[in-house]
N, C-alpha and C positions, 0 to 999 in steps of 0.2 A: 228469579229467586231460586237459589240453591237450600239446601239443607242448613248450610253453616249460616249462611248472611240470614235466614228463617229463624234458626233457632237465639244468634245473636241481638236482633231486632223482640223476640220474646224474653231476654235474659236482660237486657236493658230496663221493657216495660216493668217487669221484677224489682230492680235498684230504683226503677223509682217511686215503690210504692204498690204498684197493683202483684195482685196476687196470680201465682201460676197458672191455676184452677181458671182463672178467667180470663186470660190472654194469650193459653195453649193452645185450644181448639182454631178461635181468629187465626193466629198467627201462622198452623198450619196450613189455613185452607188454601187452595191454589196451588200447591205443592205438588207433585207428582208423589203418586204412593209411594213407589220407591224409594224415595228421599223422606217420608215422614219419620220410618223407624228410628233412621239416623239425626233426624233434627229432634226426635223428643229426648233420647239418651243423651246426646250434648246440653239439652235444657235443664236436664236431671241431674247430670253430672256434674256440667262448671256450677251449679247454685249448689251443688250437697258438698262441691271441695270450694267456693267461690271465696273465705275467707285465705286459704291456701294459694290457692293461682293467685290473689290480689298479693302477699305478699311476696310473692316471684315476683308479678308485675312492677313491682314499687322497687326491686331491685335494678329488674332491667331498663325500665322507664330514664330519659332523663328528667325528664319533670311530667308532674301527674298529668292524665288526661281532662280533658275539658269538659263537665257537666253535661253540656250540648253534645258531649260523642259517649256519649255513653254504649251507643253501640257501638263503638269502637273498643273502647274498653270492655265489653261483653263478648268482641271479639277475640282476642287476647284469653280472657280466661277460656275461649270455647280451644284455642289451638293448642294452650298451656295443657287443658282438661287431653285433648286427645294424644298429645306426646307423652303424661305422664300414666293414662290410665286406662287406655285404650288400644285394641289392638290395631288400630291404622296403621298403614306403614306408615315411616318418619316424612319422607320426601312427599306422600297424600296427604298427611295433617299439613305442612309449613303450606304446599304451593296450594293446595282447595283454602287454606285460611286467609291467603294473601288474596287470590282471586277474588274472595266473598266481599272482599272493601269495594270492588265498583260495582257489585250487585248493591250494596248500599249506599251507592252513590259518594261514595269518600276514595276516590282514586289515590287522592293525597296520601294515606292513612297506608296502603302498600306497602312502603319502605320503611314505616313504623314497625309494622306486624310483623314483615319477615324480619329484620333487623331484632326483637324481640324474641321470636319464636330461635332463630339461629344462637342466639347470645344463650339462649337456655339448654339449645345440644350442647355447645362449646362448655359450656359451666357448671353442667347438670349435677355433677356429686355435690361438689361448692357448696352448691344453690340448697340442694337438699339437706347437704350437713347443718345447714345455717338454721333453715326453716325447721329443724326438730330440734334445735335447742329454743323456739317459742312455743309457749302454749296453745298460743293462738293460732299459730300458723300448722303448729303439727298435728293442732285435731279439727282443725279448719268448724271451731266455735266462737263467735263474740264472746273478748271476755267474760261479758257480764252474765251470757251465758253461762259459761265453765261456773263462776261464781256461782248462780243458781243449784248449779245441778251440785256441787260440789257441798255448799250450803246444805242444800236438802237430802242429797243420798251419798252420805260420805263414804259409806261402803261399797256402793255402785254407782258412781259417778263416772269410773271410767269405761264401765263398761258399758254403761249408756251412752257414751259419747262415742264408743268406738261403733254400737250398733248403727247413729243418728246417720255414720256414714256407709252403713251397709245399699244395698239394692231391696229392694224389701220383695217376698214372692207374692204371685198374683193368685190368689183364694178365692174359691167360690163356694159359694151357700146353695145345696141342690133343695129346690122346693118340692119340700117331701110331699107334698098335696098331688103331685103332678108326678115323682119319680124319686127314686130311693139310690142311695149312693156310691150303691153297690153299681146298680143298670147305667148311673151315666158316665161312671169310670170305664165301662162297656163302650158307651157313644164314645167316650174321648180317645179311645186306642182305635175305633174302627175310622175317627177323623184322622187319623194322623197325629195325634194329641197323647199325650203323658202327663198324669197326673198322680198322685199319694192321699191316702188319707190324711186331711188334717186332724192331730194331734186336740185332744181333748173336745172335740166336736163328733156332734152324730151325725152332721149332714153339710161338712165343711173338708174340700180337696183344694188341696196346694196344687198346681201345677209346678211344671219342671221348665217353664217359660213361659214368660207375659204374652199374651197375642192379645191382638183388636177382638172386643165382645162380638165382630161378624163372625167369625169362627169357631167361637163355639154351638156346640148344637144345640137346638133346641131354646138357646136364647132369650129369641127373640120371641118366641114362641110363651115364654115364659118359666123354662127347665130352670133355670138356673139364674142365681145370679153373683154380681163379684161384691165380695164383703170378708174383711179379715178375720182371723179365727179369734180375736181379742175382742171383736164386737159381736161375733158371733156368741159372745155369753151371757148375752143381755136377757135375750127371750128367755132361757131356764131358770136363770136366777129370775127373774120376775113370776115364771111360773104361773100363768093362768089358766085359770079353770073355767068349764063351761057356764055362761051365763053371766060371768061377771062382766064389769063397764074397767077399762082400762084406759088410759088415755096416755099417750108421747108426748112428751111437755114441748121439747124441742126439735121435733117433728123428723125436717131437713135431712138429707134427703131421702130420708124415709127406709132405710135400709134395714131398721130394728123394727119399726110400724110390720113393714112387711112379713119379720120376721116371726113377729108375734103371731099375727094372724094367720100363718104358715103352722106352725105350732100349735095353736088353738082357735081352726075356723070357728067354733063355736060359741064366742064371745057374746053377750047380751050389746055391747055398744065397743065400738075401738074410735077413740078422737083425736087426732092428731094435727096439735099447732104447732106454728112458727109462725114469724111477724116479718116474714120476705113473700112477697107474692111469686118474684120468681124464682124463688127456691121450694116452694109449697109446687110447682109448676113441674118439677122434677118429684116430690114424692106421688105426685098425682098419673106420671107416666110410670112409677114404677109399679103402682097398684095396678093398673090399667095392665099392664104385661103381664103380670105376674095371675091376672084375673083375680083380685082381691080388693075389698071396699072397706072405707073405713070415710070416717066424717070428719072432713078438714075444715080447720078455723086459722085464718093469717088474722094473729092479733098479738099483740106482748101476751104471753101466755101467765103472766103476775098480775095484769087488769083481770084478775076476774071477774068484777063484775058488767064486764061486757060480753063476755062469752060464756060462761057456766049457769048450768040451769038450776041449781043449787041440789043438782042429786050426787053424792058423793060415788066416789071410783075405789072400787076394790084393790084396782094395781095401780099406780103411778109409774110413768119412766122420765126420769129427769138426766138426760145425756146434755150435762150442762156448758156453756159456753165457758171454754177454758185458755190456756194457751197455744195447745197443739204439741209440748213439749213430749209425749208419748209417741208422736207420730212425721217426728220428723223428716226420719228415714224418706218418706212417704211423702211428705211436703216440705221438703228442703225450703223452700223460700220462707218457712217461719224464722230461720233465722237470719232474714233481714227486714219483715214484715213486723214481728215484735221488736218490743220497748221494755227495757224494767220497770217502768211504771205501769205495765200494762198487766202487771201481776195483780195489784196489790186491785187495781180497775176490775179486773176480771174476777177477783177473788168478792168483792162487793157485790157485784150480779149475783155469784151462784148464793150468797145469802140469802138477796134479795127475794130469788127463785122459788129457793129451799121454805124462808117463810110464808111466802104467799101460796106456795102449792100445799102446806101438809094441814090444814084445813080441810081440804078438797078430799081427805084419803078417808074412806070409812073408817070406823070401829074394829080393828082385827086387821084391817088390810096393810099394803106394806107399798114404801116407796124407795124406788132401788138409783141412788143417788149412783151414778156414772161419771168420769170423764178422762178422756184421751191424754189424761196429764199425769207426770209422775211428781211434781214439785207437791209438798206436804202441804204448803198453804192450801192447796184446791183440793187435795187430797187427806188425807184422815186428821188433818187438822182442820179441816172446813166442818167433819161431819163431827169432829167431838166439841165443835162450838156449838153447831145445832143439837146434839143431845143435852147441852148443859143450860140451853135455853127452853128446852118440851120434856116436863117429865112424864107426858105420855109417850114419849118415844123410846125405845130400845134398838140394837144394833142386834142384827141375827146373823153371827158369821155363817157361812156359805161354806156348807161340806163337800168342797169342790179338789181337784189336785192340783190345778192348776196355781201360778202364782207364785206369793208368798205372803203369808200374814201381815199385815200393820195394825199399829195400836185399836184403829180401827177398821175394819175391812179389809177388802184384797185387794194387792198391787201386781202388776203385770210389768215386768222388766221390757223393753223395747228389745224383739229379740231372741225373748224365750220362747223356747218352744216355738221357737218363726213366728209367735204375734209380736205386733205392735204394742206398743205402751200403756198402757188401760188399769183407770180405777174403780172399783166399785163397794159400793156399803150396801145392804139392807135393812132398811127402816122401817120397824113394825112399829104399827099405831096401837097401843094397850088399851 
């Protein structure tokens, strides 16, 4: 197993459904280090342009590929990704892509791929002139995609789509409990490491390239952790104070839990659910590292009455299950892992969520609705359906710089200011 037939074989399992996230790490393993860096950038790549390479492909193709070679087909977009966007030489990308078909076991598939791969040097202006006169193909989005965003932020539709295909930078959260951000910008120059303040954070650095978390100092140890400066605004705006009970509605994988508690060891109770054992399984290692505790419960966190002991929570965090559409940059496979009906699905939970948690929220307290989505349904059209149905609730905009206003709450453009996508409301209970 080479780098290409690796990341080809991970880019297939993708088309058919499973998610990067969980068929990344497998698919590298056995890999020689050396070849990892290059097999996760080709995973990242052909899925963030994979609309794009497909319509190359269906040009140079005589007839489409066969469902059963999907990794063939995943090939193809990994050779197409590196001759259009990569600095490999040309003659590395065609003969290492040709190669990788008998490391997959499809020898036949050889004279396919170079025959493809050469048709695209020979054609390339063609090919390209063709592909920017579609929408589809020039912003490498599912229509229905383009539709959505289009639909929802007609102002910045395009620039959200041109961000979905950026590199997104690697940001870390320094745990002020343990070291301040000034001392581990210190560690990262004395590792051999470059890093900047992240913009509108007190304790969030951009690095100036991704590395494996072995590398950073301190780690593992607990210094630090990697979390974008767009989630990073969760804990402030929540704002907890000593002695209160707070709880993370949707827990997973715990990177805001942490943050809270980083923030304000001094909490009366921190409780954090999700309804995945082994996704609670990961926010349970990241306390553990970080040396911070907090009371986990894997249940639907809307049965409440199988988990709440009926003492109400001064904060709430509801970082609710959405589409991903803020973060694509960052999980390119949302755009073949989502459906259009998965909106209106997804939009139904965070109701769902939303009613069943703000019972739970005391007298005065506040629940800070979140989520990774820029589409208005999930976003400040979700929250002024729930103010129109509690007239104990109000909306407390967020004296923040970041952003931009919406009718309700703040929206984060994918992008700005190097975050990711991110909505948020604050929900006081009167």
């Amino acid at each position: 197993m080479d780098a290409r037939s690796a990341a080809a074989r991970i880019v297939a399992q993708v088309l058919e459904g499973r998610s990067l996230s969980a068929v990344l790490a497998p698919g590298l393993e056995g890999l020689p280090p050396e070849e990892r860096g290059l097999a996760q950038e080709l995973c990242y790549g052909a899925l963030r342009w994979g609309p794009r390479l497909q319509a190359l492909a269906d040009r140079l193709l005589r007839k489409p590929v066969r469902d059963r070679d999907r990794d063939v087909l995943a090939l193809l977009w990994i050779g197409l990704y590196q001759l259009l966007y990569t600095r490999v030489p040309e003659y590395a990308a065609v003969d290492g892509t040709v190669a990788a078909t008998r490391l997959l076991k499809k020898p036949w598939a050889a004279a396919l791929v170079n025959a493809v791969l050469r048709g695209f040097q020979k054609q390339r202006d063609a090919l390209l002139a063709a592909l920017d006169g579609d929408e589809t193909s020039a912003t490498a989005h599912p229509a229905w995609w383009l539709k959505c965003l289009r639909e929802g932020r007609p102002a910045d539709w395009r620039a959200i789509v041109a961000a979905n295909n950026e590199r997104p930078p690697m940001t870390l959260r320094v745990n002020r409990l343990r070291s301040s951000r000034e001392e581990y910008l210190r560690m990262l120059v004395e590792a051999g490491l470059q890093g900047a303040p992240a913009p509108h954070t007190d304790y969030g650095i951009v690095l100036e390239r991704p590395v494996d978390v072995a590398q950073l100092p301190g780690f593992h140890e607990g210094l630090v952790s990697v979390q974008d400066a767009a989630a990073q605004q969760a804990a402030p705006l929540l704002n907890p104070r000593p002695g209160e009970r707070v709880l993370d509605a949707c827990a997973a994988p715990g990177g805001k839990t942490c943050h809270v508690l980083e923030l304000q060891p001094a909490l009366a109770d921190m409780v954090a659910v999700d309804n995945d054992e082994a996704r609670m399984a990961r926010v349970r290692g990241n306390l553990t590292r970080l040396g911070l505790r907090a009371r986990l419960v894997v249940e639907d966190v809307a049965a409440v009455q199988r988990w709440w002991n009926g003492v109400p929570f001064d904060r709430i965090l509801l970082d609710a299950p959405c589409s991903g559409s803020g973060v694509i940059r960052r999980h390119p496979d949302i755009k073949y892992l989502r459906r259009p009906a998965d909106i209106a699905v997804l939009a139904a939970e965070q109701r769902r969520l939303l009613a069943a948690l703000w019972p739970l929220v005391k007298r005065g307290g506040m629940l800070l609705y979140a989520a990774c989505s820029v589409l208005p349904e999930e976003d400040e059209r979700q929250v002024q359906g729930f103010l129109a149905q509690h007239a104990d609730a109000r909306e407390e905009p967020p004296a923040v710089a970041w952003g931009q206003a919406a009718s309700c709450g703040r929206l984060i453009l994918p992008g700005a200011a190097g975050m990711d996508g991110f909505y948020y409301a604050c929900l006081k209970k009167q």
